[in-house]
Phi, psi and omega in degrees: 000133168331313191283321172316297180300292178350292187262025156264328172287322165312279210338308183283321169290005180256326157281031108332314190237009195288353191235039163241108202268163152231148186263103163253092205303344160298310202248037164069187179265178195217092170293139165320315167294347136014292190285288191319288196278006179294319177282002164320263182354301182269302162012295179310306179290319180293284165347305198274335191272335162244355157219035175082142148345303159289359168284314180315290206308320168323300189280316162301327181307282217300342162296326163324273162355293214284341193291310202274351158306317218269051157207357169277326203246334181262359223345076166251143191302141195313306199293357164280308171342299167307283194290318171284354186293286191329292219286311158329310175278349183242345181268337215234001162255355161298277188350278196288348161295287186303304169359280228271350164288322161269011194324319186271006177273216202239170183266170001282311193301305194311324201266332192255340173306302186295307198275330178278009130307298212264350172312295193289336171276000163278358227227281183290341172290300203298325199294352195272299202284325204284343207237344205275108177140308187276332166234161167289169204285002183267325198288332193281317190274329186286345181266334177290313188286248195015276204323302194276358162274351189274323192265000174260324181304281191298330171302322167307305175277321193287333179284350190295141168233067175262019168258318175317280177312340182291307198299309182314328191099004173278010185251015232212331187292000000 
């Protein structure tokens, strides 16, 4: 499925890129991967809405996986590694928990429910193991806001369905 390959690929392009900030002087700094893994979250959600939970927990292993090949071979750094492996398993199974806990509510509710969990704990796990020690503790809380409003933005914009509506014939109505 389209979304699956989506989100194994942010993934791996987003540890790539976890340490190229741009300065967003309101909202702190903002790694390039930012842009990048915000479309995980909902990604993630389409997936679990078309081919179940257990698919999901499937598709994470294998990101899991292809990260920790492609940082043996890629020389991206371990404590990025580190901290997106911890923060994927544990922020994108918050995710799909609450999903399947709201499973009966409309998908924008589901999606917005699911993500105002695991965005900021995604935000704060990587940013901690990856960053605490290597920045002051003002520059590590200024890339955790920067993140979870940027990873709320694009999470936001990736649920919009608008190729869904298109495909239906409702724009037509």
């Amino acid at each position: 499925m389209l979304f699956a390959l989506l989100y194994i690929s942010a993934t791996l392009a987003a540890n790539f890129t976890a340490t190229w900030f741009i300065p967003f002087p309101l909202f702190g700094q903002v790694s390039v991967a930012t842009f990048i893994f915000g479309i995980t979250f909902t990604a993630r959600d389409r997936v679990h809405s078309k081919l179940g939970r257990k698919n999901v927990y499937i598709m994470i292993g294998i990101a899991a996986g292809l990260n920790l090949i492609v940082t043996v071979f890629g020389g991206v750094e371990w404590r990025i590694v580190v901290a997106s492996l911890i923060a994927i398993i544990l922020a994108e199974t918050a995710d799909t928990e609450i999903y399947q806990h709201f499973i009966s509510n409309t998908w924008g509710m589901r999606v917005l429910k699911s993500n105002s969990v695991s965005i900021p704990l995604d935000s704060l796990l990587f940013n901690i193991i990856a960053f605490a020690g290597v920045y002051s503790n003002m520059v590590v809380a200024s890339i955790i806001f920067g993140e979870i409003v940027f990873k709320g933005i694009v999470s936001a914009v990736t649920a919009l369905r608008p190729l869904e509506y298109f495909r239906s014939g409702s724009a037509s109505k």
